[in-house]
C-alpha positions in Angstrom: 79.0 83.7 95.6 79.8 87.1 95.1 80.6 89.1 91.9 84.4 88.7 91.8 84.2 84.8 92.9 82.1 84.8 89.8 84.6 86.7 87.6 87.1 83.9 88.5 85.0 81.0 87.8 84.4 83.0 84.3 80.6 83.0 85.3 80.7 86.5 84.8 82.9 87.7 81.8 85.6 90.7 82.8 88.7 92.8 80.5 91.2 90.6 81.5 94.4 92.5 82.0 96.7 90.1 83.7 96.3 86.6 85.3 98.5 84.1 87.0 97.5 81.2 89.0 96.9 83.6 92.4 95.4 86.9 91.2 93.4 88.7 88.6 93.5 92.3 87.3 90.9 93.6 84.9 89.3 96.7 83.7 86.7 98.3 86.1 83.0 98.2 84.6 82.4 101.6 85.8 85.4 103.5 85.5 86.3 107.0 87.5 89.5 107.4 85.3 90.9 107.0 82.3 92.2 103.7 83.1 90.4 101.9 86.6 91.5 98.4 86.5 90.7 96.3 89.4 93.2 93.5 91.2 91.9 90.9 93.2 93.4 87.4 94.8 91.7 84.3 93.4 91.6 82.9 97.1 88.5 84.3 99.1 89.5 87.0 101.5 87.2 89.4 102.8 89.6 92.5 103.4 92.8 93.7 103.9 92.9 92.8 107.2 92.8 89.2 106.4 95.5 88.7 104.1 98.8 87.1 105.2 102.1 89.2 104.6 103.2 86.5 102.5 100.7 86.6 100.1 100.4 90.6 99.8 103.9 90.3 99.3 102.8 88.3 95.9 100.2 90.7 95.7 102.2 93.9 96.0 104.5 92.1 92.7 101.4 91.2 90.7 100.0 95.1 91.1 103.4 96.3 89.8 103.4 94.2 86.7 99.6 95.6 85.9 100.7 98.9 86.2 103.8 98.0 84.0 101.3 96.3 81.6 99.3 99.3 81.5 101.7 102.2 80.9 101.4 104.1 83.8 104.3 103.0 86.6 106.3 105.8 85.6 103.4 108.3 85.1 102.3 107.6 88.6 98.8 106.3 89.3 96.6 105.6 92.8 96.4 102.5 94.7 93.1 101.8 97.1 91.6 99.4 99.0 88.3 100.1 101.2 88.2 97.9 104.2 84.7 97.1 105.7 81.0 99.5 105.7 82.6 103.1 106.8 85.6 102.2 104.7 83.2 102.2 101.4 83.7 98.1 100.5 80.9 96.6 98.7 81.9 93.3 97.5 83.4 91.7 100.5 86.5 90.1 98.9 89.8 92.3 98.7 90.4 94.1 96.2 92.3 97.0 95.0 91.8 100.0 92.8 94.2 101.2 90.0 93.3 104.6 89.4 95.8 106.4 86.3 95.9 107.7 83.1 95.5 111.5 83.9 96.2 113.9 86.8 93.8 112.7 89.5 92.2 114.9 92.2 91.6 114.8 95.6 89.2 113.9 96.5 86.9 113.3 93.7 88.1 110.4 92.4 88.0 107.7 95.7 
């Protein structure tokens, strides 16, 4: 089981954000912004590359309300997902990055 399987069975506690029966956002542990919250599907996928167009279309609505619950959609704020060993994923379940809060370099802060 990795680390976010275990942040969904509540094995591991997290800063929950927002929840619904499908995803999870929470604040990252180690953060490379002023806010770095993370969003991840409560399903197993590995990657991007996995996931359905049906469910990223969830996905892509869950994301938007985080970023509403968090103050920054207007603001602006950076969206990533690494995909695989030379993309830079370490836990192999997807995962994206919400990256806000401030003016964000290039590339510093991937």
């Amino acid at each position: 089981m990795n680390i976010f399987e275990k942040i969904i069975t509540g094995e591991i506690p997290s800063k929950k954000i927002l929840e619904n029966s499908k995803f999870l956002a929470f604040h990252d542990i180690a953060p490379k912004a002023p806010i770095h919250a993370l969003v991840i599907p409560k399903q197993s996928i590995k990657d991007f590359n996995a996931i359905t167009p049906e469910l990223m279309k969830e996905m892509s609505e869950f994301i938007l309300e985080v970023v509403e619950e968090l103050g920054i959609k207007e603001s602006g704020y950076r969206l990533i997902t690494n995909i695989g060993n030379d993309g830079g994923q370490e836990v192999p379940h997807l995962h994206f990055h919400i990256l806000g809060g401030a003016k964000l370099k290039w590339p510093e802060l991937i």
